[in-house]
N, C-alpha and C positions, 0 to 999 in steps of 0.2 A: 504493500500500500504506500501511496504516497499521500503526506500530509502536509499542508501549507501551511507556515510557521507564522505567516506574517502579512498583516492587511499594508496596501499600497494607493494612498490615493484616494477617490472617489470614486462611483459607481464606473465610469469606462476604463479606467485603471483596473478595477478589481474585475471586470469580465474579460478582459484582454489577456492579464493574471491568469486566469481560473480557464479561461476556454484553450490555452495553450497549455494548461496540463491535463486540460482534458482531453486532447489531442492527443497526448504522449499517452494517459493512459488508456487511452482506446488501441494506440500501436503497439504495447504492448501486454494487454489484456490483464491490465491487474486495475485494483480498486484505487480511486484519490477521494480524497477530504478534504475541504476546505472552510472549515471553521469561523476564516477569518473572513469569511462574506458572511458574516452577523446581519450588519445593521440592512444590506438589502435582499437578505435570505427572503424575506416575506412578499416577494415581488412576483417572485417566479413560481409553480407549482411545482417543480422539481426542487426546490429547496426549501420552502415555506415550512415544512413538517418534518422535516430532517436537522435534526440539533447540530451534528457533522458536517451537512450542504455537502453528504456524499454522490460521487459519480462512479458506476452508475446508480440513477437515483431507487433508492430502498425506500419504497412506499413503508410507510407505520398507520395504523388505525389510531393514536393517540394523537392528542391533541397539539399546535405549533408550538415550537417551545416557548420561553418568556423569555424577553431582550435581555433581563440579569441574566439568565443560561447561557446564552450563546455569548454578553459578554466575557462571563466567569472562563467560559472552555476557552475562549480567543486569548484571555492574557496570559492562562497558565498554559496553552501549549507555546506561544510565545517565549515568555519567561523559561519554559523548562529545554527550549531549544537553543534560547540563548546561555543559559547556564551549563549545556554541554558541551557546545561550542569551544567558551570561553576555557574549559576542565578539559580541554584537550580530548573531549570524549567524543569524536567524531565519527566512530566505527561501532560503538557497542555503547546501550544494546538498542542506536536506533542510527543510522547512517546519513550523518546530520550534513547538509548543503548549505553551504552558507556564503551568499556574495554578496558586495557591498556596493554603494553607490551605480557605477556603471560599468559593472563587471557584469560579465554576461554567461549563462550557462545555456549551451546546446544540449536542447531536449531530444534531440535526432542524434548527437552525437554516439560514440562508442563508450565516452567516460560514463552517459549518463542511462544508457539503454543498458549496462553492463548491474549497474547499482539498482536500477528499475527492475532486471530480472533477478536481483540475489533476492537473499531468504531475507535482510532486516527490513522493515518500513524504513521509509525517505523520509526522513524532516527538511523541509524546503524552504529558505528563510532567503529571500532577495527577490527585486525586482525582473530581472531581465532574463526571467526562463523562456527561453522561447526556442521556437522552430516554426518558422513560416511555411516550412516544405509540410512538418505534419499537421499544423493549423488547417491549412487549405487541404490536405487530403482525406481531414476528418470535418471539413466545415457542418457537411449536415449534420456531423449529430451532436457538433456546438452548437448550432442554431437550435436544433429540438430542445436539447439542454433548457434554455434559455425562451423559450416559447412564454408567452406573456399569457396571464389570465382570458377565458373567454369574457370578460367583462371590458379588459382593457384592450383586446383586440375588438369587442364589437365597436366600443370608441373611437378608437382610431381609424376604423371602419367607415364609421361614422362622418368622420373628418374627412376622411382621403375622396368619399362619395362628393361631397357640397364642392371642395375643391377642383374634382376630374369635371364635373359638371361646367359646362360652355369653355374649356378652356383643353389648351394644344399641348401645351408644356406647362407642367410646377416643378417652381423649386424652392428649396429649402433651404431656409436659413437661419443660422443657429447663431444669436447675437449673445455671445459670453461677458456677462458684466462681471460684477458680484467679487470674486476672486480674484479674477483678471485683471483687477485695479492695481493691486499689489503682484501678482505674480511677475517674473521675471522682473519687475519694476513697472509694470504696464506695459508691456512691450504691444501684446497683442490685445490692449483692451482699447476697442475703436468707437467712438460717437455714435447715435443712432444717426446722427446726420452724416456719416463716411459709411454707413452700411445703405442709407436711402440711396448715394453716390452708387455704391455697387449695384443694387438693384436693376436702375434706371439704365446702368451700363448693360446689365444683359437683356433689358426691353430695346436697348437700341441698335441692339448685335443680331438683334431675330425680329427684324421689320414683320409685320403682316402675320404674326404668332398672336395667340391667345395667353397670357402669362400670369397665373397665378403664382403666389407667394406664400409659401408657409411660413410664419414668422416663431419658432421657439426661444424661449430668450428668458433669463433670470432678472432681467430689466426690467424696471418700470415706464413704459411709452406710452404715449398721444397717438390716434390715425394720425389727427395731421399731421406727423413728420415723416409719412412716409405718401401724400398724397400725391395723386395721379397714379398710384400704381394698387393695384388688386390684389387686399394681405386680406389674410387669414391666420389669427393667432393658433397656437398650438392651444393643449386644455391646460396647460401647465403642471403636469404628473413627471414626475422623472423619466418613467418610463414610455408612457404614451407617447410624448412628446420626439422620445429619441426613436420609438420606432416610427412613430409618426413620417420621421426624416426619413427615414429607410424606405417608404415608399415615397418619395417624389422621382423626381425624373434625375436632379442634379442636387446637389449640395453643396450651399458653399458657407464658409466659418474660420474661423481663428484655429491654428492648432489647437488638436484636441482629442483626444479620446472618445469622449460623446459623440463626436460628428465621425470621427474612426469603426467607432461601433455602430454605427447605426451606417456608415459605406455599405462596411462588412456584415451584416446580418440582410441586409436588400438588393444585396452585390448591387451600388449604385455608385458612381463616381463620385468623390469628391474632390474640392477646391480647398484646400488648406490656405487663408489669407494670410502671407507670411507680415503683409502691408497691407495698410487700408487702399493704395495705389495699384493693388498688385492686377499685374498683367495675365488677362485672362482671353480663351478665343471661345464662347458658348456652343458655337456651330461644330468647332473643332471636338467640344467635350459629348454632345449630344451623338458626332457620329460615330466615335469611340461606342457609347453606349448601345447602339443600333447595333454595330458590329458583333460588341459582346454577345448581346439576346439572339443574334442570329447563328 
């Protein structure tokens, strides 16, 4: 079994986390756990009832845990992987991983497929486990994994219909405040009026198109600041919102994980605005997507 020692982040951090060891352990057919998707186990129906947030998911007839459980097991597997670590105890009696900052561990590798098939559980503690090679060749049964409630898929459902309705192309846009103020120092946190400027630039790249706008966003706006152009806010659910994105046509946002995950679970392109200026071609990106689907 592999067990994840360590929450990272926010909701598209910790599914980006989780769904690339779920990859690995689907390629190599043993059990993962991940603990440390506590606070948004309750989102999904593969983890909402599972104290563990084990894969594959082990349905229980008992009832969700309570948020003290799931944080209690989070700090002490935490703590108890970090105290072996630090004790030099990295091989017995739990075969502890531990990277730091941007160190990176190959989940396809032979160092980590070798440790994955021995006899001790994994303690898995860093960010940057990955394998893009088995990410993408296990996608569908990350996306099952993660499959949203029938309530919040009828929602969004719901949303994606009023949107498709009289209109050629939607896209989506994910206006990241909140955080973004202070991260990096603001690098990537942009005005509602430099994201109107984007907008207006992809109505003026696709003449004689119908152009709806999903607007998801942890901001507070006005219509008017985004007027002349045909928005439609998200419901503002964590989750709806993100899948929400997943189904437009295009995406465009600030680096991000949210906007990452929500590409990846709609196989739908996105724009990552590395600048509120940044240079984009719509026709360019739409026929990428055409190609894909074909």
């Amino acid at each position: 079994m592999i067990i994840i020692a360590r929450n990272y982040g926010q909701l598209g951090n910790r599914l980006f986390l989780y769904g690339h060891f779920i990859a690995a352990a689907e390629e190599y057919g043993i059990e993962l756990a991940n603990p440390n998707f506590s606070e948004y186990a309750h989102l999904f129906p593969a983890t909402a009832s599972n104290l563990w947030c084990r894969y594959p998911n082990l349905r229980t007839v008992c009832s969700s845990p309570r948020p003290w459980q799931r944080a209690a097991l989070s700090k002490a597997v935490y703590a108890g992987t970090k105290t072996l670590s630090i004790a030099g105890l990295n091989q017995y009696p739990f075969r502890v991983i531990r990277i730091r900052g941007e160190e990176t561990c190959d989940l396809g590798g032979n160092e980590f497929a070798d440790a994955a098939r021995g006899k001790r559980h994994i303690l898995a503690s860093g960010w940057l486990f990955r394998s893009e090679h088995l990410f993408q060749k296990h996608a569908s049964v990350v996306r099952q994994h993660f499959a949203l409630p029938e309530t919040n898929q009828n929602s969004v459902a719901r949303l994606l219909a009023g949107l498709r309705k009289d209109s050629d192309i939607v896209v989506g846009i994910h206006i990241r405040h909140g955080d973004y103020a202070s991260f990096m120092n603001g690098r990537y946190f942009y005005s509602l009026q430099q994201y109107a400027t984007i907008m207006r630039r992809i109505v003026e790249q696709l003449p004689g198109q119908r152009i709806k706008f999903l607007v998801c966003s942890n901001a507070v706006w006005e219509p008017s600041v985004f007027a002349g152009l045909d928005i439609t806010p998200g419901t503002g659910h964590i989750t709806e919102d993100m899948y929400a994105l997943a189904e437009t046509d295009l995406i465009f946002g600030p680096p991000s994980t949210y906007t990452g995950w929500a590409s990846f679970y709609g196989v739908k392109p996105v724009t990552f605005l590395e600048t509120a200026d940044e240079s984009f071609d719509t026709n360019l990106l739409l026929r990428h997507t055409d190609s894909a689907a074909a």
